[in-house]
KETORRO-193153 format. One record per residue (C-alpha): x, z, y. Coordinates in Angstrom, 2 decimals. Last residue first. Layout:
<rs>
<r X="X" Z="Z" Y="Y"/>
...
</rs>
This chain:
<rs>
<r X="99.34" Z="111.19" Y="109.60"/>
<r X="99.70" Z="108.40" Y="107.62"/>
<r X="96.73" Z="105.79" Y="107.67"/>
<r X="97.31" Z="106.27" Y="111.36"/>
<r X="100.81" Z="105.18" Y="111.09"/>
<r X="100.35" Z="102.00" Y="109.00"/>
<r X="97.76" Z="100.58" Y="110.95"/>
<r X="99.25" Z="100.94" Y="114.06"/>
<r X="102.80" Z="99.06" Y="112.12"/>
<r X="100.09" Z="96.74" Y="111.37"/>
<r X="98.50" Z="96.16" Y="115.07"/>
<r X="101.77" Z="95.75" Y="116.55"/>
<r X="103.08" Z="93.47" Y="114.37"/>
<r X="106.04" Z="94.40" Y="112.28"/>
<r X="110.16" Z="93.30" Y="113.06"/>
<r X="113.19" Z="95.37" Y="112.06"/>
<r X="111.49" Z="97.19" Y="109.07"/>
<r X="114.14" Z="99.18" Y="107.26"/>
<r X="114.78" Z="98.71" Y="103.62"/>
<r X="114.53" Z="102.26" Y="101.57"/>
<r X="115.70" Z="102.52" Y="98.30"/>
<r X="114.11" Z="103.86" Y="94.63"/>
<r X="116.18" Z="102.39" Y="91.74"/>
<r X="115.30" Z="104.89" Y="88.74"/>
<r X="118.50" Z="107.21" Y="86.93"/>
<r X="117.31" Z="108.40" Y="84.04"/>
<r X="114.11" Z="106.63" Y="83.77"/>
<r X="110.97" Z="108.10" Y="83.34"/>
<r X="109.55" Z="108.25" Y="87.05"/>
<r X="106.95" Z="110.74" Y="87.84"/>
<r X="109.45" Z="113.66" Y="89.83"/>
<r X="111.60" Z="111.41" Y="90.85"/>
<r X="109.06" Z="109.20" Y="92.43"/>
<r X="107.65" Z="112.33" Y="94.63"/>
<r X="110.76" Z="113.23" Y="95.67"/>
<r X="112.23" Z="110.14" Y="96.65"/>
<r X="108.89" Z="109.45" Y="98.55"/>
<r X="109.02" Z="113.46" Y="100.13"/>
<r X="112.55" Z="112.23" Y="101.10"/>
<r X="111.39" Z="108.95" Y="102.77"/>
<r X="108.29" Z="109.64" Y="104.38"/>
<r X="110.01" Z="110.07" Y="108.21"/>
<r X="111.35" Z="106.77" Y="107.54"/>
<r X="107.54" Z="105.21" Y="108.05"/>
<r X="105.75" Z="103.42" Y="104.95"/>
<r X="105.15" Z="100.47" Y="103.41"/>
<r X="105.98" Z="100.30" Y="99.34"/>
<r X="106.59" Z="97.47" Y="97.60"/>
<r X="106.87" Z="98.18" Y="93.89"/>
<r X="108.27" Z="96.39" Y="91.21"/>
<r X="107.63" Z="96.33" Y="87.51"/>
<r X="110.21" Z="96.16" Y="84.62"/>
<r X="111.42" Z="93.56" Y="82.10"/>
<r X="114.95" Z="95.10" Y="80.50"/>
<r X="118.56" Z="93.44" Y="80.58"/>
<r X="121.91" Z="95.54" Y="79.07"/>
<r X="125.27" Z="94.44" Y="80.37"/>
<r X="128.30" Z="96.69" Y="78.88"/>
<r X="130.49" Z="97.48" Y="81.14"/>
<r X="130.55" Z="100.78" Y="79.83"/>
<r X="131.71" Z="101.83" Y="83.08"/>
<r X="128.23" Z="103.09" Y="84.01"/>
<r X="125.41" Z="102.89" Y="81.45"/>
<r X="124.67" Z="100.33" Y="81.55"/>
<r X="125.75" Z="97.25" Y="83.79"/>
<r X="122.47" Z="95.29" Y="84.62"/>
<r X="120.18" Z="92.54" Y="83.64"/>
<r X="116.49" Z="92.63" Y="85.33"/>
<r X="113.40" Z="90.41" Y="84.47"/>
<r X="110.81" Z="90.77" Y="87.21"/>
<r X="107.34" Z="91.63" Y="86.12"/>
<r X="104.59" Z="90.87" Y="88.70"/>
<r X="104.59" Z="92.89" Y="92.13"/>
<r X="102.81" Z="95.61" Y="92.61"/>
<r X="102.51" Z="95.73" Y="96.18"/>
<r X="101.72" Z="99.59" Y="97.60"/>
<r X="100.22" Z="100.03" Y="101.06"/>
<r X="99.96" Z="103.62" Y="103.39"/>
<r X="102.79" Z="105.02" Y="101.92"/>
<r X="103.52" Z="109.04" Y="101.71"/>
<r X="99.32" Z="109.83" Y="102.21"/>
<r X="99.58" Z="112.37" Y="99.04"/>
<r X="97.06" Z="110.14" Y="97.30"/>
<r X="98.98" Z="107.09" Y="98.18"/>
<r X="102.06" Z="108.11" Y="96.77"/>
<r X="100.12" Z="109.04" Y="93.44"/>
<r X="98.45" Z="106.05" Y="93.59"/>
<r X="101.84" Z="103.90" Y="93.54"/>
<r X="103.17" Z="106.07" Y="91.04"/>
<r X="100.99" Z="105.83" Y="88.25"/>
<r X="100.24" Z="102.43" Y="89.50"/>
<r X="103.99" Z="101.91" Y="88.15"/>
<r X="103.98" Z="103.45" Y="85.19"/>
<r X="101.14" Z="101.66" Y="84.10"/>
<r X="102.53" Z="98.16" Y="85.03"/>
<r X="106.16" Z="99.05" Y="83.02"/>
<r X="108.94" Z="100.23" Y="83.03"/>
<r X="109.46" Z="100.67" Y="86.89"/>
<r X="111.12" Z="99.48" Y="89.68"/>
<r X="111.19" Z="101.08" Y="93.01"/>
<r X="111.16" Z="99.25" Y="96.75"/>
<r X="110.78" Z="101.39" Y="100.02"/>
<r X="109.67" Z="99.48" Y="102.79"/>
<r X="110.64" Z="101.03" Y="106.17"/>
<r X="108.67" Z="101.41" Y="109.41"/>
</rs>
């Protein structure tokens, strides 16, 4: 099991994409979170720090969803260059990580 974490623009955007991945059965659980306030170099070597509010999601899924994920989110995303990464799962219940792979076959 993995959770794969994206940030968005906004809330819209990001149910656009969380339903989306759940519609083609790639995550079986999406947390939106509330809006986080980022500051980051942009755009690279500039050093110049820009700062935006944007939207996470929590995605839990298995590895074996990652590229069709990446895909997916690439595909819907409007930012250049979007933060989509995978975070592996070293500990899940027994029942959950269950849960999680029959929602996704």
């Amino acid at each position: 099991m993995i959770i794969v974490v994206i940030t968005c623009k906004n809330k819209e955007e990001a149910i656009n994409i969380a339903r989306r991945l759940l519609a083609k059965k790639l995550v079986a659980c999406v947390k939106v979170l509330p809006p986080a306030h980022s500051i980051y170099l942009w755009p690279a070597k500039s050093g110049k720090i820009e700062e935006a509010d944007e939207v996470m999601l929590l995605c839990k899924t298995l590895e074996s969803k990652w590229e069709a994920i990446e895909k997916e989110v690439l595909a819907l995303h409007s930012y250049e260059i979007p933060e989509i990464y995978a975070v592996p799962v070293s500990h899940v219940s027994k029942k959950y990580l269950e849960w999680v792979e029959n929602e996704l076959q």
